[in-house]
C-alpha positions in Angstrom: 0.0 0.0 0.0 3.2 2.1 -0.4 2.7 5.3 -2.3 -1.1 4.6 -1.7 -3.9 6.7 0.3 -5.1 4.6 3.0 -8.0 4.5 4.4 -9.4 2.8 7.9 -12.6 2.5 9.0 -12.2 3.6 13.5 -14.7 2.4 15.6 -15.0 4.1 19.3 -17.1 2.3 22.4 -14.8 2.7 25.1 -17.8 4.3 27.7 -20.9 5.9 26.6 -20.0 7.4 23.0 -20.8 5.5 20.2 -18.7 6.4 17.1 -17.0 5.8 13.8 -15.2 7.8 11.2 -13.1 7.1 7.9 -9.7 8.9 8.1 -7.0 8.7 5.6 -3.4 8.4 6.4 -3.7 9.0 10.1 -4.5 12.7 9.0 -7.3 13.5 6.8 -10.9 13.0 8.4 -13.7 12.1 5.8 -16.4 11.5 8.4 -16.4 11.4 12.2 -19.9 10.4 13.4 -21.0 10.6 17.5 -23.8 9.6 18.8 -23.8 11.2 22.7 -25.4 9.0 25.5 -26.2 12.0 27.7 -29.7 12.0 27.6 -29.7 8.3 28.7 -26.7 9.2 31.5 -27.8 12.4 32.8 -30.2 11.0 35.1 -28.3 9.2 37.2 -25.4 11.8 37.3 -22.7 9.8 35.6 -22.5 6.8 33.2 -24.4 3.8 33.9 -22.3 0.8 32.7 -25.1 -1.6 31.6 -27.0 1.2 30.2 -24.2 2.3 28.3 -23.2 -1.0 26.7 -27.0 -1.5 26.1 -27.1 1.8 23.9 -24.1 0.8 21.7 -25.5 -2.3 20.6 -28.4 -0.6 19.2 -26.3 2.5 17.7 -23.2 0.7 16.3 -24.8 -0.2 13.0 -26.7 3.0 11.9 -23.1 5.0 13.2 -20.8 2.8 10.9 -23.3 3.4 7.8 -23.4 6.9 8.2 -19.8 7.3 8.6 -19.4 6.0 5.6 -22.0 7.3 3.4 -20.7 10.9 5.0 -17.0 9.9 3.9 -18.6 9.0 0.3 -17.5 5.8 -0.2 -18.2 2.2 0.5 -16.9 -0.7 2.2 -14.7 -1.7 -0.8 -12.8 1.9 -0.5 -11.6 0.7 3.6 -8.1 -0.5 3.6 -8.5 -1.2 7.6 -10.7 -1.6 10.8 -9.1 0.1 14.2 -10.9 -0.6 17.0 -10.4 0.7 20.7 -9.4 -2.8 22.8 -9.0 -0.7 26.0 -8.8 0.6 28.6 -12.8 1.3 29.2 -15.9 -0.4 30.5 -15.7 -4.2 29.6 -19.4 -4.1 28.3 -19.0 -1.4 26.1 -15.9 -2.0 24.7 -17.0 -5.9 24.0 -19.6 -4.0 21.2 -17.2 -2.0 19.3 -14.5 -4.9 19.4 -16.7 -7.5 18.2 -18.3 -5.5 15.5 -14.7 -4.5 14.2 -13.7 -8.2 13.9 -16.6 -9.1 12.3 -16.1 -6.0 9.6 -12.3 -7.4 9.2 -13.0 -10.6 8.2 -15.9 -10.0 5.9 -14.4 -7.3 4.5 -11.0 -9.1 4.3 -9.3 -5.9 5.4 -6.6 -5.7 8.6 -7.8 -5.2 12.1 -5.7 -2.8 14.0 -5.8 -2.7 18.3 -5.9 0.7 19.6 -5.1 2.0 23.0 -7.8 4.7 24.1 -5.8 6.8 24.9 -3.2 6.5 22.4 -6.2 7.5 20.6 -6.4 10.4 22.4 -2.9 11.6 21.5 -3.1 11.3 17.9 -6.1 13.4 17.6 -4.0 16.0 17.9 -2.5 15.0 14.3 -6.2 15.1 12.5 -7.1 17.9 10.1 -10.5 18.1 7.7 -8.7 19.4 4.8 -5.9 17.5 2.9 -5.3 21.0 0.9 -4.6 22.3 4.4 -0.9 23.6 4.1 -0.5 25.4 7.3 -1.2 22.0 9.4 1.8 20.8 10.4 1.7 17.6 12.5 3.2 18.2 16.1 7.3 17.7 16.4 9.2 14.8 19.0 9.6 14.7 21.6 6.7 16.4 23.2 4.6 16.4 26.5 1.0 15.2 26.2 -1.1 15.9 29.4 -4.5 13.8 28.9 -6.9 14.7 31.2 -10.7 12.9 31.0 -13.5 11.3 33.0 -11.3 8.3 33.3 -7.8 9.4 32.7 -4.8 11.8 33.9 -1.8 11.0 32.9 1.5 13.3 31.9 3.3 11.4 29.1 7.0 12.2 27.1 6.4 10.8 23.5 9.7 10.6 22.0 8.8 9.5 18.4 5.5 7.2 17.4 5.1 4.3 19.8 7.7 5.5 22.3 5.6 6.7 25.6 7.5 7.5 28.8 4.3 7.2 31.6 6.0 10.6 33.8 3.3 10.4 35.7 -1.1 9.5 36.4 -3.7 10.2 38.8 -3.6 7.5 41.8 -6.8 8.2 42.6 -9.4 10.0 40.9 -9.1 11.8 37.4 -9.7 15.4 36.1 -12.9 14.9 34.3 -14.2 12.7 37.2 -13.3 15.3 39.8 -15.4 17.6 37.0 -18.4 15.2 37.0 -18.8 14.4 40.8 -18.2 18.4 41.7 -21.0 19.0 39.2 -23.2 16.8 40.7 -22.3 18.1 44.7 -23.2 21.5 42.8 -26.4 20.4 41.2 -24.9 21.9 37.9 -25.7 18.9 35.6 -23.8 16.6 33.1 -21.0 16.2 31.9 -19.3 18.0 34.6 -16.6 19.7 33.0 -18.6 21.6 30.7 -21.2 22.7 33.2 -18.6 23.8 36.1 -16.5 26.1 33.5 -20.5 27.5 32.7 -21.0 28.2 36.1 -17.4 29.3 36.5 -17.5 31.8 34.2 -20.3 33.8 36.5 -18.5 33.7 39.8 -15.6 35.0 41.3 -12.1 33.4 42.4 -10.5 33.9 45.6 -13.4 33.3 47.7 -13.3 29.6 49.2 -9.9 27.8 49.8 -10.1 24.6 48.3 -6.4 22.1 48.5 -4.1 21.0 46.3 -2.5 17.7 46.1 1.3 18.7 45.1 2.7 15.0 45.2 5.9 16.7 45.5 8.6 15.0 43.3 6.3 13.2 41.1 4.1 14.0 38.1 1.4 12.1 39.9 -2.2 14.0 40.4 -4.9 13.5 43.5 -8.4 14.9 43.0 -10.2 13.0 45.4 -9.7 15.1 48.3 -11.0 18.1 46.5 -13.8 16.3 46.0 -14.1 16.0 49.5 -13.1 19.4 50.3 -16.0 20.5 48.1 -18.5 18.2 49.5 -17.7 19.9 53.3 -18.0 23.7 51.3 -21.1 22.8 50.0 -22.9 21.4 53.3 -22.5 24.9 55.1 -25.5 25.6 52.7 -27.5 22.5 53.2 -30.8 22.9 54.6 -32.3 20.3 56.2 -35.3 18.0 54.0 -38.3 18.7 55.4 -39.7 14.9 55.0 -37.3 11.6 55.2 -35.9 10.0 53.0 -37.2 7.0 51.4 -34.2 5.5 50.0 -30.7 4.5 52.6 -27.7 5.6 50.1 -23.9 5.7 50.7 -23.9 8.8 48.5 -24.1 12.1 50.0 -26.9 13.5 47.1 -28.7 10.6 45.5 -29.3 11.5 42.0 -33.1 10.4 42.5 -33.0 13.1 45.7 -31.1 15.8 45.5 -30.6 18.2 48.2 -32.4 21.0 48.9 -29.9 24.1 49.2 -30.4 27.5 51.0 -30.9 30.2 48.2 -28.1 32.1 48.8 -25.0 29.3 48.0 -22.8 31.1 45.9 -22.6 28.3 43.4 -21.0 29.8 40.7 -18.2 31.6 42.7 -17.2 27.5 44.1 -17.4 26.3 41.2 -14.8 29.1 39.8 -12.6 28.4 42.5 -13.2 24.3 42.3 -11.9 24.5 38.5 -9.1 26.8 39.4 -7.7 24.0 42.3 -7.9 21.1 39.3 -6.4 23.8 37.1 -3.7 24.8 38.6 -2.0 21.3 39.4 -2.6 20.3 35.8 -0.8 23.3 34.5 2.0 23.7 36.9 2.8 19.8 36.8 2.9 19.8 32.9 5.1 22.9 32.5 7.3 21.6 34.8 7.1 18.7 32.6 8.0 20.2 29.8 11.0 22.3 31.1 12.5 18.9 32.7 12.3 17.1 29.1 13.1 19.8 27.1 9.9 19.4 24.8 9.2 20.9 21.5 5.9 21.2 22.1 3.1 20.2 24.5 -0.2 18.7 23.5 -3.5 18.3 25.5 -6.0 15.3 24.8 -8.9 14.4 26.4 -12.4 15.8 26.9 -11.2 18.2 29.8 -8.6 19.8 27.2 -11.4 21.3 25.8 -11.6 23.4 29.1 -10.7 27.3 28.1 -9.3 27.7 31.6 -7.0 24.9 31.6 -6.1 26.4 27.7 -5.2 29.7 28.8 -3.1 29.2 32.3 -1.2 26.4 29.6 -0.4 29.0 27.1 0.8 31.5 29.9 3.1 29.1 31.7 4.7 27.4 29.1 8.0 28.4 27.3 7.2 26.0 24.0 4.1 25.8 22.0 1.0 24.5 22.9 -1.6 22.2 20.9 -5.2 20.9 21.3 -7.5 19.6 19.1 -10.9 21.1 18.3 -13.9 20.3 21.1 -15.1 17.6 18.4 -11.6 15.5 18.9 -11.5 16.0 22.5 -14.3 14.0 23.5 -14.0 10.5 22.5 -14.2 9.7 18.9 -13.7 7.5 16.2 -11.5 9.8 14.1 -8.7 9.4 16.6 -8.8 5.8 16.8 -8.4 5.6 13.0 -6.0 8.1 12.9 -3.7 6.0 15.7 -4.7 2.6 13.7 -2.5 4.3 10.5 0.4 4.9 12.8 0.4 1.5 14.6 0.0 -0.3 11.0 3.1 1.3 9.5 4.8 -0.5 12.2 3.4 -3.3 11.2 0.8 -3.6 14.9 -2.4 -5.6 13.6 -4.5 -8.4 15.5 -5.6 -11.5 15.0 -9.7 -12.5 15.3 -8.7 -13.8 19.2 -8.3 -10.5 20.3 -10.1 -9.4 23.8 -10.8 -6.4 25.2 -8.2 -5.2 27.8 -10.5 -2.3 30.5 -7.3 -1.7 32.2 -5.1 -1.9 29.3 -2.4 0.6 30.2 -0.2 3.1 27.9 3.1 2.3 27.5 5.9 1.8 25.0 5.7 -1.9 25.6 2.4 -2.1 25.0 2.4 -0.1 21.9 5.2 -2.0 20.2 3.8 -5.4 21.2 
């Protein structure tokens, strides 16, 4: 296929997005269809494993047509199927995987096994336009800080395939931190989006919430600002003025939430919530970047979409800064076809006994496997 454009078919079901795209040559994106679960999820306040995996069997089909009916071609036209093996919730995952053998060996065409979040780095090397000239694809080595509901991790990539972890969450991620702060608020989901909403109305400076430095690691702790923000928040809990029917472990069930005196400043904690998450992830990935002497930084992930995080970036590093568009950020098939190119020019494909792998972690050794 030397010389040749080629084209592969990603399919994305890690958690509760159902999506496929046709990209060519890891760059070029013909199609990238989503279909959100957020009306299903936003209920209960996060996503609902069975519910999720549920929702995927039903959308996986009408997603993979209309990817490639936008892209304009047909079956015969895809050169390969990428699918995400991992990390992400067993159920949904199984969908996506199973559907992508099944379109390999009818379709006779390779089946390449992507890392999530290797998926999430090489969106960052997608354009729409091949007659793009500007787009320049970003230089080695470079720090990539992926922050999402499910992931933080700070990682050196030397050239394609070579990872150095620096560092991960060891208890909580970003976007989850986002998600459960959201729901403490009563701000709605996905969390990110609605806290930086709600951010932008209040004021910082106003409540002291902590920061878990780690000192002399790249590591990340959000779990006790989750906690800090839970103890804010009950200084404006009122009392419910019948019992409750249902015994939880969680301090707001989503069926029940609580009943909060009128004058919480909401939006001024929230402001000061995303600046604590903020300001760890920034100061940890410049140093980062200093230490390693990158060429560039690159954000992935669905909290890289967050303008805060965006702007204190640009200001505190020394090198440039890159993030894909909102689209890319959330999860998406266009980056899991666009990592499938780069793992098929060295020669990574799967056989039809491939499993899914939830905890499937990013490394060089697993990328070179």
């Amino acid at each position: 296929m030397q010389g040749e454009t080629m084209r592969i078919l990603g399919i994305e079901t890690s958690c509760d997005e159902t999506s496929a795209a046709v990209v060519s040559d890891g760059r070029v994106i013909h199609s990238n269809i989503i279909r959100s679960q957020e009306d299903l999820h936003e209920r209960y306040g996060g996503v609902v494993p069975e519910l999720a995996s549920r929702r995927h069997v039903t959308a996986i089909i009408p997603t993979i047509d209309l990817a490639l009916k936008d892209a304009g071609i047909d079956r015969d036209d895809i050169d390969a199927v990428a699918v995400t093996e991992g990390p992400g919730l067993a159920g949904s995952l199984l969908v996506g995987l199973n559907t992508a053998k099944a379109l390999s060996m009818s379709w006779d065409v390779p089946l390449i096994p992507v890392n999530h979040l290797e998926g999430h780095i090489y969106a960052n090397w997608l354009t729409d336009s091949s007659a793009d000239v500007t787009f320049q694809p970003p230089r080695f080595p470079c720090v990539c800080l992926i922050v999402s509901g499910g992931h933080t991790e700070l990682v050196l990539i030397r050239d394609h395939g070579r990872y150095d972890v620096l560092g991960r969450t060891i208890d909580d991620a970003a976007g989850e931190a986002f998600d459960k702060g959201a729901r403490i608020l009563r701000l709605g989901f996905p969390g990110g989006p609605a806290i930086q909403r709600a951010a932008a109305d209040g004021k910082m400076g106003r409540h002291t919430f902590p920061r878990a430095w780690l000192r002399d690691t790249y590591d990340f702790s959000f779990s006790g600002l989750k906690t800090a923000l839970l103890r804010e928040v009950e200084k404006y809990r009122r009392e419910p003025t019948r019992p409750k029917k249902v015994v939880s472990t969680e301090p707001f069930p989503a069926h029940e939430p609580p009943d909060y005196a009128p004058n919480m400043p909401a939006a001024d904690i929230a402001a000061d919530f995303q600046d604590a998450i903020v300001d760890v992830l920034v100061q940890k990935t410049a140093k980062a970047a200093e230490m390693h002497r990158a060429s560039m930084v690159i954000l992935a992930g669905g909290v890289a979409s967050n303008s805060l995080l965006r702007r204190r970036l640009e200001s505190a590093l020394g090198v440039p800064l890159r993030y894909p568009t909102p689209q890319l950020c959330t999860d998406n098939g266009a980056m899991i076809a666009g990592a499938g190119y780069y793992l098929y020019q060295r020669g990574i494909t799967a056989s039809y006994d491939l499993d899914i792998s939830p905890q499937l972690p990013l490394s060089t050794e697993t990328s070179l496997a």
